[in-house]
Each structure stands twice: as C-alpha cells, then as structure tokens.
C-alpha positions in Angstrom: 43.5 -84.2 142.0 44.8 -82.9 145.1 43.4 -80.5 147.6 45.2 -77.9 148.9 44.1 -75.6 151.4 45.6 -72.4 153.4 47.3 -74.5 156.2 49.5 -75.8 153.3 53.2 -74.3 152.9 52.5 -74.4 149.3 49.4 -72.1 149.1 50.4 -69.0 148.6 52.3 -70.2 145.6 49.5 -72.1 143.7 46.9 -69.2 144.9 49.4 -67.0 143.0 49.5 -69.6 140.1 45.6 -69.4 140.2 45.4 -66.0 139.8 48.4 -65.9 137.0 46.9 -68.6 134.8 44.4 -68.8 131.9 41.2 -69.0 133.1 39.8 -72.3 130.9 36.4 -71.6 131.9 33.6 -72.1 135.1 31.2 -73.8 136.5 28.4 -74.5 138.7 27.6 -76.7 141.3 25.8 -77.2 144.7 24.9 -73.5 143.8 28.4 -72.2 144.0 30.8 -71.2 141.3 34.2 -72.9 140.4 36.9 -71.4 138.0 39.0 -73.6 135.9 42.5 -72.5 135.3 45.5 -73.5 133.6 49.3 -73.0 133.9 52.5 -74.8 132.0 52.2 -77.0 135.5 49.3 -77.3 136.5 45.3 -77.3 136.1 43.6 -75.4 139.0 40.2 -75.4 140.3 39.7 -73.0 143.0 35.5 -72.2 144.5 35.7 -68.4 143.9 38.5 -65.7 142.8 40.0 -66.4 146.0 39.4 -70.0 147.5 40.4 -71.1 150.6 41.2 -74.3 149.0 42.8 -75.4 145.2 42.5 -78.8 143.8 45.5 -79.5 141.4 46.4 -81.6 139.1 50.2 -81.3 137.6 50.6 -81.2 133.8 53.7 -81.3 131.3 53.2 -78.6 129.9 50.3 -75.9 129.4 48.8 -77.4 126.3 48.1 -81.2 128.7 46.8 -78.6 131.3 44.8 -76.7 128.8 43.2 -80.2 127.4 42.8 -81.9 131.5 41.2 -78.5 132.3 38.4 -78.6 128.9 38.1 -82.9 129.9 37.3 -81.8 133.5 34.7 -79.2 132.1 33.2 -81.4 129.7 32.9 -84.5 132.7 31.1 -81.5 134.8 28.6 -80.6 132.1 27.9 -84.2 131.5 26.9 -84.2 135.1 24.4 -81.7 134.4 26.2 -78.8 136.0 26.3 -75.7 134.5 29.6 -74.7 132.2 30.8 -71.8 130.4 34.4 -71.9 128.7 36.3 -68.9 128.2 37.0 -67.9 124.4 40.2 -68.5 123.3 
C-alpha cells in the first residue's frame, strides 16, 4: 500500500475516488474508524469520511479491488480488530 496524504498533487483526485467508490466495509482500530473502499483502480482506505491521508493500493479492475479490499478486511479481523462489511 501507499500513503498519500494532502501535500500530495494527487490527493484531491483519490479523495474524490474515495468518496465515489463502493464502500467494501469498516473497521476499527487503535479506537479509530477506517472505511474500506473500492474503485475499477484502486482499493482505498481512508481514517474517516474525509482523511487527511489514503493508503492505496492499484487494482485491474473493480472486481481484484473488490476481492484486495474483503482480503484486507478479513487480515484486520484476524487481528482482532473490529469489522463490519457492507451488504452487497
């Protein structure tokens, strides 16, 4: 994953791809909320509806992002952190 934050050129683009894509499903850690996301490009995690930072991670297409973004959720509730995932 990478980490972008709002000093990047990029940011205002993948904020807007945060907000656009399909919303995989949350969860919970250090006592602060993350939303999963998913477009045709990419799988975004953001800390809140609007996060001063995105980790990314490209995808093919939306149905790789779709399965990275439900790996990534499982690997989190493994961890013991709280998950919900959105209904489909």
């Amino acid at each position: 994953m990478q980490i972008i934050t709002l000093d990047d050129k990029d940011f205002p683009h993948l904020l807007a791809a945060f907000h656009d894509g399909k919303e995989i499903g949350r969860y919970w850690s250090k006592g602060c909320a993350h939303v999963v996301c998913a477009t045709r490009q990419f799988v975004l995690i953001g800390d809140s509806e609007n996060p001063a930072k995105i980790a990314i991670k490209p995808a093919r297409n939306i149905g790789e992002a779709e399965r990275l973004a439900l790996q990534f959720l499982s690997r989190e509730q493994e961890r013991g952190n709280e998950v919900s995932f959105e209904a489909n």
